[in-house]
PDB file of N, CA, C and O in Angstrom:
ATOM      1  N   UNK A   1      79.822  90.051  88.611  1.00  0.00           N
ATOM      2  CA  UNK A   1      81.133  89.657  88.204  1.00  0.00           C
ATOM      3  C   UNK A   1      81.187  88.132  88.173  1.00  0.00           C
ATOM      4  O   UNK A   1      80.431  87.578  88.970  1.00  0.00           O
ATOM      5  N   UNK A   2      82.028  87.265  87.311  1.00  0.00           N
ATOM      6  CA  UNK A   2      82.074  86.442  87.248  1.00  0.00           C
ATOM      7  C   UNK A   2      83.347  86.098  86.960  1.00  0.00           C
ATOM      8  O   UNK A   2      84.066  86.862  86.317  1.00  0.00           O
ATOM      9  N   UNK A   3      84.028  84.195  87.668  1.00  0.00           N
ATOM     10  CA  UNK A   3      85.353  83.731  87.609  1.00  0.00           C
ATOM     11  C   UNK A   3      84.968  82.478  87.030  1.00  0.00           C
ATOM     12  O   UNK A   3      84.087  81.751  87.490  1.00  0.00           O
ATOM     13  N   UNK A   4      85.779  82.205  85.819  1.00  0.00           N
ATOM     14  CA  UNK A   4      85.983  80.360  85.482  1.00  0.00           C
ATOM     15  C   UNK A   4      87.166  80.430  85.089  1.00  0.00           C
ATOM     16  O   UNK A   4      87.592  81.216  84.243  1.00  0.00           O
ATOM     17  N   UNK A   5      87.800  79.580  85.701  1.00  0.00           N
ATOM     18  CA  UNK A   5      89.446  79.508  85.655  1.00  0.00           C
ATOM     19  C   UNK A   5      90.464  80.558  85.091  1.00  0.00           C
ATOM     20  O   UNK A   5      90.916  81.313  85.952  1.00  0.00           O
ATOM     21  N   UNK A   6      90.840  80.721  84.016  1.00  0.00           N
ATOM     22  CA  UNK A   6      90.846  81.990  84.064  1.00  0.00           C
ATOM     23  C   UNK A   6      90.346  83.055  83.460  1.00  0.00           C
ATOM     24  O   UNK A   6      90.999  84.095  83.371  1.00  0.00           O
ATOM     25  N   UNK A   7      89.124  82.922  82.973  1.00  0.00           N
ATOM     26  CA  UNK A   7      88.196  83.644  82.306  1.00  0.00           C
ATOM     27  C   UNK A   7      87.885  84.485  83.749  1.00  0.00           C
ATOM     28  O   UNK A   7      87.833  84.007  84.882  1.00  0.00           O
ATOM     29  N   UNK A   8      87.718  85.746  83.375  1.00  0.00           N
ATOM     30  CA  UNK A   8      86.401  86.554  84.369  1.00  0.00           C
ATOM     31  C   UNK A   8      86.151  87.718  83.516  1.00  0.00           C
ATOM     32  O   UNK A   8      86.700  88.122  82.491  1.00  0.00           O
ATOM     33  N   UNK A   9      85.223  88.123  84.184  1.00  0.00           N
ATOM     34  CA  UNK A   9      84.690  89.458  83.777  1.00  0.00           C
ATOM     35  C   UNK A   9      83.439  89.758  84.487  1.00  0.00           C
ATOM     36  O   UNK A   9      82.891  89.014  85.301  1.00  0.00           O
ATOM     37  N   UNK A  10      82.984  91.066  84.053  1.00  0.00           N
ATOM     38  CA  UNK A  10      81.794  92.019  84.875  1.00  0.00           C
ATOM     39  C   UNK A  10      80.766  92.320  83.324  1.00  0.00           C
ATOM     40  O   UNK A  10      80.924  92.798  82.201  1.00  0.00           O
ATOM     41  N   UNK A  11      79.550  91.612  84.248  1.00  0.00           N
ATOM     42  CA  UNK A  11      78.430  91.775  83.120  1.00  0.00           C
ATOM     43  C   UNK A  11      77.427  92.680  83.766  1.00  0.00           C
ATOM     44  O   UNK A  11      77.475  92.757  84.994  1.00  0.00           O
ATOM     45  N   UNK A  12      76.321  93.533  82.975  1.00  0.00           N
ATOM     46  CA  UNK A  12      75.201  94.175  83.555  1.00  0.00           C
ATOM     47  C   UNK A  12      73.927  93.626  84.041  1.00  0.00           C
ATOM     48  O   UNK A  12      72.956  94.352  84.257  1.00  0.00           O
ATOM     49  N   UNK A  13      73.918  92.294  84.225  1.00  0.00           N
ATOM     50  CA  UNK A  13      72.770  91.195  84.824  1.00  0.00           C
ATOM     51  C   UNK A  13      73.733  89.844  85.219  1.00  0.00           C
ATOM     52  O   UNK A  13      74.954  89.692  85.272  1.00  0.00           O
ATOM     53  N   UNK A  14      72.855  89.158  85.409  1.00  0.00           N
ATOM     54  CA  UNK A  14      73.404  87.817  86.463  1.00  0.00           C
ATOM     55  C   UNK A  14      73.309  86.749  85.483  1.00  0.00           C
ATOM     56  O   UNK A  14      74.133  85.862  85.705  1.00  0.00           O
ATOM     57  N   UNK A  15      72.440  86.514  84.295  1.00  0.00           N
ATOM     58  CA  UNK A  15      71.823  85.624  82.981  1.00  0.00           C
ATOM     59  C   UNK A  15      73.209  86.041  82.506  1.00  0.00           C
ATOM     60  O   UNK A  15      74.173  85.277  82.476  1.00  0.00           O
ATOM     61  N   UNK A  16      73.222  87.127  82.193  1.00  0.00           N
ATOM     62  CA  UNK A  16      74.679  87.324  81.343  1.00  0.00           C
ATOM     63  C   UNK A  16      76.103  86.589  81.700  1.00  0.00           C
ATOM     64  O   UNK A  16      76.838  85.859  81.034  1.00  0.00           O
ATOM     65  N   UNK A  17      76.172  87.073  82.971  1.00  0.00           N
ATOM     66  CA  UNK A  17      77.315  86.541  83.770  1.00  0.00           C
ATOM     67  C   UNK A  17      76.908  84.931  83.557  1.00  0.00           C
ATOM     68  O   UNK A  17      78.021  84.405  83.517  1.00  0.00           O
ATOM     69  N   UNK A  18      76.253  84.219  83.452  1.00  0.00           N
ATOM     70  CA  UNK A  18      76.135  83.089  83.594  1.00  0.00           C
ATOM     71  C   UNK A  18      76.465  82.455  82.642  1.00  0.00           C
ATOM     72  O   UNK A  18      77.036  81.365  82.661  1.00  0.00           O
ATOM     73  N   UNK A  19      76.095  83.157  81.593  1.00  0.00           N
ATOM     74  CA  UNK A  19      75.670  82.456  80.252  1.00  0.00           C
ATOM     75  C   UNK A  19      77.613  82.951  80.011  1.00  0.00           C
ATOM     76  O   UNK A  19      78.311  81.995  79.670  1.00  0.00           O
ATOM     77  N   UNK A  20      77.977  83.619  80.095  1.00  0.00           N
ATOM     78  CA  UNK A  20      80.212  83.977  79.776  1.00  0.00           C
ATOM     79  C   UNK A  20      80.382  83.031  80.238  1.00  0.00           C
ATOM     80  O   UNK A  20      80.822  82.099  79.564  1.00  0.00           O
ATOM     81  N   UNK A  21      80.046  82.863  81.837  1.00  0.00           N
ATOM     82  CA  UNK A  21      80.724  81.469  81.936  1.00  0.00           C
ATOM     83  C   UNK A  21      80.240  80.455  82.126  1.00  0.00           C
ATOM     84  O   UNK A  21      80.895  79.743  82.888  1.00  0.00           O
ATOM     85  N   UNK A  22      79.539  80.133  81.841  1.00  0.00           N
ATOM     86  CA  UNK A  22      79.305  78.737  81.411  1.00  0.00           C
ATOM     87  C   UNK A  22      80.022  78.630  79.810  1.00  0.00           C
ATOM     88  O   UNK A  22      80.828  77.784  79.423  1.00  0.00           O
ATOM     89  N   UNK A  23      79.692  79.282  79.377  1.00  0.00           N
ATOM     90  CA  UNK A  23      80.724  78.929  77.629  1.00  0.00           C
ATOM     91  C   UNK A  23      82.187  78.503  78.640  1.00  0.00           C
ATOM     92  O   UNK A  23      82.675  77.381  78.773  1.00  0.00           O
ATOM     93  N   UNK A  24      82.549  79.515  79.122  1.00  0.00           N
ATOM     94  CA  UNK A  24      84.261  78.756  79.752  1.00  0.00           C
ATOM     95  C   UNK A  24      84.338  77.038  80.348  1.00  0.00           C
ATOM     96  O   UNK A  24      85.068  76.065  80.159  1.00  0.00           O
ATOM     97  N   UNK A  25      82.967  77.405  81.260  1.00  0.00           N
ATOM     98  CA  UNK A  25      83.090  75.637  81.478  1.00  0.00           C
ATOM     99  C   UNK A  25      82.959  74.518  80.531  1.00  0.00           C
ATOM    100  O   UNK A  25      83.429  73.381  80.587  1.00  0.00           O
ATOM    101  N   UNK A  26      82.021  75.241  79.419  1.00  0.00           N
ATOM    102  CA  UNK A  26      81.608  74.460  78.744  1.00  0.00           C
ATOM    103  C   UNK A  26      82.635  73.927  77.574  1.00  0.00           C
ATOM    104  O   UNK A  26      82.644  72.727  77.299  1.00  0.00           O
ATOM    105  N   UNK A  27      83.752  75.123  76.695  1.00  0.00           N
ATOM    106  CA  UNK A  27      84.416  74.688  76.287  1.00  0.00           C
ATOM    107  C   UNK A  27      86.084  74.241  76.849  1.00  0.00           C
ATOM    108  O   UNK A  27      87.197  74.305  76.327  1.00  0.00           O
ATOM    109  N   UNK A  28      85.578  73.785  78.141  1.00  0.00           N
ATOM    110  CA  UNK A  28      86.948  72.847  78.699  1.00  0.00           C
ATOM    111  C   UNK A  28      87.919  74.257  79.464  1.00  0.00           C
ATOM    112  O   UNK A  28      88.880  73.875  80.131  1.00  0.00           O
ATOM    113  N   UNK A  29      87.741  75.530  79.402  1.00  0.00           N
ATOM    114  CA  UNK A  29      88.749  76.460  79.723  1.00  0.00           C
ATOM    115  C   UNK A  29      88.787  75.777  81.478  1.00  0.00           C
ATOM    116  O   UNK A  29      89.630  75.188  82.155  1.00  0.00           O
ATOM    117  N   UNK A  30      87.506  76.208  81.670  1.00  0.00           N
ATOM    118  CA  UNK A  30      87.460  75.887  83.282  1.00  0.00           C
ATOM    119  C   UNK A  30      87.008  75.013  83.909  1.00  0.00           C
ATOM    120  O   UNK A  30      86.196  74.740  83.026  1.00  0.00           O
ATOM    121  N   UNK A  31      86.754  74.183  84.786  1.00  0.00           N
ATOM    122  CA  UNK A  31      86.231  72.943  85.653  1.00  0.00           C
ATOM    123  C   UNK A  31      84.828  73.751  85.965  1.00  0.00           C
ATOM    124  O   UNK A  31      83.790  73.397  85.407  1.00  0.00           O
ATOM    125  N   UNK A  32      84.858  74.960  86.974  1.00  0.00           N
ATOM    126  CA  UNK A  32      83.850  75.457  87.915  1.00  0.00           C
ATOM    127  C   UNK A  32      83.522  77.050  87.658  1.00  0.00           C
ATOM    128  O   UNK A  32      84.192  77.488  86.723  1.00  0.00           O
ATOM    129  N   UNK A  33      82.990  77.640  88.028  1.00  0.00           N
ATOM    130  CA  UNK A  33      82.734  78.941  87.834  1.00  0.00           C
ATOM    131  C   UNK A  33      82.211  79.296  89.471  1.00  0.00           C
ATOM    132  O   UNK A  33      82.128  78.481  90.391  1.00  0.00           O
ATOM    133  N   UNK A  34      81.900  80.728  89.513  1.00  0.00           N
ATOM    134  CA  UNK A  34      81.607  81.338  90.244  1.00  0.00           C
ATOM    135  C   UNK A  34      80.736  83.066  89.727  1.00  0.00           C
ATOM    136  O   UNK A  34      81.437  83.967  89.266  1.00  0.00           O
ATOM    137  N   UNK A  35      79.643  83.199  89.858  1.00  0.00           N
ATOM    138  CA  UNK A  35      78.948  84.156  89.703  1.00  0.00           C
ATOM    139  C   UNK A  35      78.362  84.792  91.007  1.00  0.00           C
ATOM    140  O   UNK A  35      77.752  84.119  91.837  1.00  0.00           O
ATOM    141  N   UNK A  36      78.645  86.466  91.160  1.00  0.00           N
ATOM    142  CA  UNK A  36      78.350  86.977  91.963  1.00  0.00           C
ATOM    143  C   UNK A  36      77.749  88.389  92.023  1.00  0.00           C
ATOM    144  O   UNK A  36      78.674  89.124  91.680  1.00  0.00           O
ATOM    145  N   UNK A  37      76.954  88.941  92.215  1.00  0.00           N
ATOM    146  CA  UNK A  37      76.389  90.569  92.584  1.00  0.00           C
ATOM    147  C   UNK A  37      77.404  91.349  92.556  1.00  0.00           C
ATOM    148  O   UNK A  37      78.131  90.890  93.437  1.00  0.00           O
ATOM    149  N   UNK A  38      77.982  92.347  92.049  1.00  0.00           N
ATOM    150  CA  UNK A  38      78.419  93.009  92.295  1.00  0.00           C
ATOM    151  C   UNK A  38      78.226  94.552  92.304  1.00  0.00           C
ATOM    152  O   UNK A  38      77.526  94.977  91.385  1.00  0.00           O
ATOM    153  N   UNK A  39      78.806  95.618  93.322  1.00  0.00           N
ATOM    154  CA  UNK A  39      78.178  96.630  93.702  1.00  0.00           C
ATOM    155  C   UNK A  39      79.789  97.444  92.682  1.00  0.00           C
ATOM    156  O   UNK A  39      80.881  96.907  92.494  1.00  0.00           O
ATOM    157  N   UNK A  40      79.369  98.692  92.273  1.00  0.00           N
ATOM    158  CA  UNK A  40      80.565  99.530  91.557  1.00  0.00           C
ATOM    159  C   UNK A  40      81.000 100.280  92.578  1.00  0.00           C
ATOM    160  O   UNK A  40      80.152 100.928  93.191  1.00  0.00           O
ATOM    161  N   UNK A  41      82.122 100.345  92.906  1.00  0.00           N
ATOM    162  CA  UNK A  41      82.710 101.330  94.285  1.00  0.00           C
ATOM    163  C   UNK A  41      83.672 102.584  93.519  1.00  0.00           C
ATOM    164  O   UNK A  41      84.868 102.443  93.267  1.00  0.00           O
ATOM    165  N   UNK A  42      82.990 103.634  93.262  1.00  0.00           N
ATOM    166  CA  UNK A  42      83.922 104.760  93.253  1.00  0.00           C
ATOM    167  C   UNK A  42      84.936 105.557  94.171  1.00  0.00           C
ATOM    168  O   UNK A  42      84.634 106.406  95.010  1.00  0.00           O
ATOM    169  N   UNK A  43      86.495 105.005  93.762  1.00  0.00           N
ATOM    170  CA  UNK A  43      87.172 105.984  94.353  1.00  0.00           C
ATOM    171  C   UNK A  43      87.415 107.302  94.836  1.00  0.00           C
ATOM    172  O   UNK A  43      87.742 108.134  93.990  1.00  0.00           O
ATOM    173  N   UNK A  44      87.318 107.681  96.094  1.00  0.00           N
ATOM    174  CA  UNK A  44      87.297 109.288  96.753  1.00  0.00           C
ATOM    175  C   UNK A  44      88.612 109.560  96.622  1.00  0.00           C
ATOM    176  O   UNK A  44      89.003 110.402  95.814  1.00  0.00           O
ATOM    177  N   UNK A  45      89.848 108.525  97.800  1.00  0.00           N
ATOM    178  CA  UNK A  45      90.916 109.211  98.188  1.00  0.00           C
ATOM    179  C   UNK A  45      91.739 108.766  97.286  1.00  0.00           C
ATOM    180  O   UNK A  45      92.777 109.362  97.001  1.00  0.00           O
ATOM    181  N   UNK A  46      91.288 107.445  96.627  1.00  0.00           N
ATOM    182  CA  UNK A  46      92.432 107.372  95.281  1.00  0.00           C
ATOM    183  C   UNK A  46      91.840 107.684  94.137  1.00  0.00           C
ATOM    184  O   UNK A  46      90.985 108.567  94.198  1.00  0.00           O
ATOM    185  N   UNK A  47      92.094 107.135  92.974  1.00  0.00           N
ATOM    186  CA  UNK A  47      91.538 107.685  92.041  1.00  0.00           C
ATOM    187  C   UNK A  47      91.685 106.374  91.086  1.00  0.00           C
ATOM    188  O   UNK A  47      92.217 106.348  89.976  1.00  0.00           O
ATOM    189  N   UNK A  48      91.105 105.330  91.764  1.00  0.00           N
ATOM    190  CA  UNK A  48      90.535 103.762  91.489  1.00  0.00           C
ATOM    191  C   UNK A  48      89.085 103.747  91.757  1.00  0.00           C
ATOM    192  O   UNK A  48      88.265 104.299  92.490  1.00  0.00           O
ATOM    193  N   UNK A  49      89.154 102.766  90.727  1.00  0.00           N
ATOM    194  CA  UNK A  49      87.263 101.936  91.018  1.00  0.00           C
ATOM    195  C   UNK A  49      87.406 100.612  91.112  1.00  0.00           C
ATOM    196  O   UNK A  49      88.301  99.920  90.628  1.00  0.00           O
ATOM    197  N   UNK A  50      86.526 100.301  91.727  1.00  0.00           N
ATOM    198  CA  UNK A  50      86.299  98.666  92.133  1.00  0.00           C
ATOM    199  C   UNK A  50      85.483  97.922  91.883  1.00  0.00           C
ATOM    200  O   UNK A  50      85.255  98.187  90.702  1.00  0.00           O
ATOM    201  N   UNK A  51      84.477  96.691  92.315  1.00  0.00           N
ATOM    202  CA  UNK A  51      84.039  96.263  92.545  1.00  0.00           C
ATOM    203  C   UNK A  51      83.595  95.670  93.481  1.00  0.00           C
ATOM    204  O   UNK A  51      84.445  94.796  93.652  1.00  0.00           O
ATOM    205  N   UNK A  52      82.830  95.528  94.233  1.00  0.00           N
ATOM    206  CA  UNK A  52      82.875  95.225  95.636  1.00  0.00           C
ATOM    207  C   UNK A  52      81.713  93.885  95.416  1.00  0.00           C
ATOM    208  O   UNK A  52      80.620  94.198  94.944  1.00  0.00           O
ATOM    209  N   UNK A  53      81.969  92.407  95.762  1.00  0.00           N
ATOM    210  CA  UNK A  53      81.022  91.494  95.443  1.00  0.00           C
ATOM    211  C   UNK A  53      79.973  91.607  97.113  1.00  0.00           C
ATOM    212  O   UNK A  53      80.357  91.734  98.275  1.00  0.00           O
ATOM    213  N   UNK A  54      78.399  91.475  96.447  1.00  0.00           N
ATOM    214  CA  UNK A  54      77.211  91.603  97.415  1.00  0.00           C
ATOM    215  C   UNK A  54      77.251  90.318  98.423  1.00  0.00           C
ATOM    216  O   UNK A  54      76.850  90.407  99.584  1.00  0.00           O
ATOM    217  N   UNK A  55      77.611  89.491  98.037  1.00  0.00           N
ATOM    218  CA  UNK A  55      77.408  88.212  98.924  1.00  0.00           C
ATOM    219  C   UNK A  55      76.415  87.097  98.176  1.00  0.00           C
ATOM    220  O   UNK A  55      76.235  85.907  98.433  1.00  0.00           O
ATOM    221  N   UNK A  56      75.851  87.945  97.162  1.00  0.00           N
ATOM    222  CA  UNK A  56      74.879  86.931  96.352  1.00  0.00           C
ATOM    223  C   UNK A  56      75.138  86.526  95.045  1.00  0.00           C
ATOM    224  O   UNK A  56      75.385  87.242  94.075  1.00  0.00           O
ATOM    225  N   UNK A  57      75.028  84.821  95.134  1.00  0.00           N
ATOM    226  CA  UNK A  57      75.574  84.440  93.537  1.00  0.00           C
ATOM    227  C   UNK A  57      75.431  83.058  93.383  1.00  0.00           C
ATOM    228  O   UNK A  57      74.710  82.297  94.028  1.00  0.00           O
ATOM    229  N   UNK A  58      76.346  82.767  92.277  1.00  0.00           N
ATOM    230  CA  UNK A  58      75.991  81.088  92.241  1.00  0.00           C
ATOM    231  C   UNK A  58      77.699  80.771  91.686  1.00  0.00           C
ATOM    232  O   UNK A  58      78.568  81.373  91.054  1.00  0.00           O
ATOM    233  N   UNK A  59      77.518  79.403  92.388  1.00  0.00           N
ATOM    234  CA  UNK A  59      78.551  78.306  91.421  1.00  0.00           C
ATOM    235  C   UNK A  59      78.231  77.388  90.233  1.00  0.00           C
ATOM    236  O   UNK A  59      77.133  76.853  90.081  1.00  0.00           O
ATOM    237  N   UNK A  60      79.018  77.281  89.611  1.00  0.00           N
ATOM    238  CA  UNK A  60      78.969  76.169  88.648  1.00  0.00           C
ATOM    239  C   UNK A  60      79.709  75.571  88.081  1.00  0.00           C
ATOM    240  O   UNK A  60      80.814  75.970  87.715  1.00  0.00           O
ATOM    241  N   UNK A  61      79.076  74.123  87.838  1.00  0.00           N
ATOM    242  CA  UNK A  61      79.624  72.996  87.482  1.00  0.00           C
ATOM    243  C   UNK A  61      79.445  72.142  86.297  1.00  0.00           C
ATOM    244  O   UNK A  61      78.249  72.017  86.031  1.00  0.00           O
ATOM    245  N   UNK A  62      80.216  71.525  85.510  1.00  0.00           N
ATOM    246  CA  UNK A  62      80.024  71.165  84.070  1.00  0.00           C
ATOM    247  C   UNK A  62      79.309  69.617  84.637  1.00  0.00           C
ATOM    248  O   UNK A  62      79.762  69.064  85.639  1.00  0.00           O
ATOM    249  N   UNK A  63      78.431  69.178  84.035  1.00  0.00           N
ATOM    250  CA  UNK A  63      77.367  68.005  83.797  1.00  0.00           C
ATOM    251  C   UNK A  63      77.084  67.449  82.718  1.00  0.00           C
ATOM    252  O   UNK A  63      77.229  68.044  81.650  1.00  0.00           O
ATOM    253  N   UNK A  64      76.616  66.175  82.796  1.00  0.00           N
ATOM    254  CA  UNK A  64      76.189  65.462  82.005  1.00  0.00           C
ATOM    255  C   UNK A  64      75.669  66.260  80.760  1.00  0.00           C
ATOM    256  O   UNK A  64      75.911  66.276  79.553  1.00  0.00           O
ATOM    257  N   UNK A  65      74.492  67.191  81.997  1.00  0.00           N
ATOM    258  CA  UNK A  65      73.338  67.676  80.660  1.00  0.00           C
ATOM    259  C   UNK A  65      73.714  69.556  80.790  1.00  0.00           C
ATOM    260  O   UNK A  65      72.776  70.328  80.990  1.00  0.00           O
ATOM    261  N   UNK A  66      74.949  70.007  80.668  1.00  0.00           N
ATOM    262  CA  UNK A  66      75.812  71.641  80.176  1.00  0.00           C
ATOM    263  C   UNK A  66      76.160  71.634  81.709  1.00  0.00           C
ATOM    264  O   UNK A  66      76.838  70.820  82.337  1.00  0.00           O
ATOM    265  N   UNK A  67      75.496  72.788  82.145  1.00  0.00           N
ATOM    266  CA  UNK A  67      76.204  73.667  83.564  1.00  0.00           C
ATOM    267  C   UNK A  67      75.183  73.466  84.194  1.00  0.00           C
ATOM    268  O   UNK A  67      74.161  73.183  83.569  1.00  0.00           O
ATOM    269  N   UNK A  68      75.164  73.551  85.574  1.00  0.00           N
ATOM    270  CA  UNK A  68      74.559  73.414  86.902  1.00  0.00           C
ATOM    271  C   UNK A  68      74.840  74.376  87.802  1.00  0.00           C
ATOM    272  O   UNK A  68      75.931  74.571  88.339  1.00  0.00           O
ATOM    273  N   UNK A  69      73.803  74.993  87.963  1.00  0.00           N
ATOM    274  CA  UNK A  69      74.192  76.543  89.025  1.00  0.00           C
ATOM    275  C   UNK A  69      73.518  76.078  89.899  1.00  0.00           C
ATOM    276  O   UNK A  69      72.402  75.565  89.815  1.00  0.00           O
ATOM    277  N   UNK A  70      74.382  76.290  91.072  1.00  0.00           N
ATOM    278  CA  UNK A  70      73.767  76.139  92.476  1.00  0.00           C
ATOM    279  C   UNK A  70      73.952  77.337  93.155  1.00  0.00           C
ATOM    280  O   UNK A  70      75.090  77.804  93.122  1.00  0.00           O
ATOM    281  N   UNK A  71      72.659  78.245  94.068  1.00  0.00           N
ATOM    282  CA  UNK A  71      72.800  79.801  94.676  1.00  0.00           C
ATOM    283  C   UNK A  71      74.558  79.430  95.448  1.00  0.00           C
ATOM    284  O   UNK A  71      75.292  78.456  95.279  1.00  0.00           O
ATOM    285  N   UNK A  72      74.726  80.601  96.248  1.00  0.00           N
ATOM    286  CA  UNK A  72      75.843  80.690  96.827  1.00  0.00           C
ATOM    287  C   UNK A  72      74.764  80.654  98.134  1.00  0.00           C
ATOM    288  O   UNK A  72      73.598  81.035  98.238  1.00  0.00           O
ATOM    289  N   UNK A  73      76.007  79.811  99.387  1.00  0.00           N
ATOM    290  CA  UNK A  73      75.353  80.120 100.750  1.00  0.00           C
ATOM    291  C   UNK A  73      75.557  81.724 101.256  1.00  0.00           C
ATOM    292  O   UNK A  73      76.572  82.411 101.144  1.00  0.00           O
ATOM    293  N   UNK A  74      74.284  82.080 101.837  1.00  0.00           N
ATOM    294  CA  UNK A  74      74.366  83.669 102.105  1.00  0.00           C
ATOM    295  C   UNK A  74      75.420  84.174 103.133  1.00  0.00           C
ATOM    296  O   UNK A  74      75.444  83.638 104.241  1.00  0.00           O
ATOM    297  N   UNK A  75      75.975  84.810 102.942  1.00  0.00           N
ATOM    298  CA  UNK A  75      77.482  85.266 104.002  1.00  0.00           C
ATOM    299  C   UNK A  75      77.244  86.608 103.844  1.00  0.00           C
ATOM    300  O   UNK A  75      76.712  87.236 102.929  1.00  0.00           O
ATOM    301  N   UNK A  76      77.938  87.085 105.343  1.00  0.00           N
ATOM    302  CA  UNK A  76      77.897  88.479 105.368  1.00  0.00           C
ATOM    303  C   UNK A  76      79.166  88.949 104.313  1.00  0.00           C
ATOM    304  O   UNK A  76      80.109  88.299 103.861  1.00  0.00           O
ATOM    305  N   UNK A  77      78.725  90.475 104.118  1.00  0.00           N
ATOM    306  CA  UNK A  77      79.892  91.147 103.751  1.00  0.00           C
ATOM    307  C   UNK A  77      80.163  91.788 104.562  1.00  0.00           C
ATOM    308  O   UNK A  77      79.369  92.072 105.459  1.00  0.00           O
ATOM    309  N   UNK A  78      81.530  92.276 104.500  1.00  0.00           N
ATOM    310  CA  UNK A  78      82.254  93.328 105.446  1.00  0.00           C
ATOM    311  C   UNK A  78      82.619  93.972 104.517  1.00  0.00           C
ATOM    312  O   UNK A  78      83.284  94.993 104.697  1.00  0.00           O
TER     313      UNK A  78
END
């Protein structure tokens, strides 16, 4: 899954997710982004689905020379 200002969305690889947003940073929508793992959580007792983010991903930032992804520091999930 991925956030740039207010762009987001859920891609099937992490290149993908990167490459959506970075176009957002890139054409001025957003300052920063955020790319992350995400796991699909099927609803039992409701009858919702989710997303649940892994803890693994990257930020990014608009530069001189396009976008700059830096990993995310590793944090637990709960």
């Amino acid at each position: 899954m991925w956030d740039a200002g207010h762009c987001h969305g859920v891609t099937d690889n992490d290149q993908a997710a990167r490459r959506a947003a970075g176009e957002c940073i890139s054409s001025g929508q957003a300052q920063t982004a955020s790319v992350e793992a995400a796991t699909l959580v099927l609803g039992v007792a409701s009858v919702t689905d989710a997303y649940q983010r892994a803890g693994i991903g990257w930020s990014g930032v608009r530069t001189s020379r396009g976008v700059r992804w830096t990993p995310l520091p590793v944090r637990a999930v709960s």
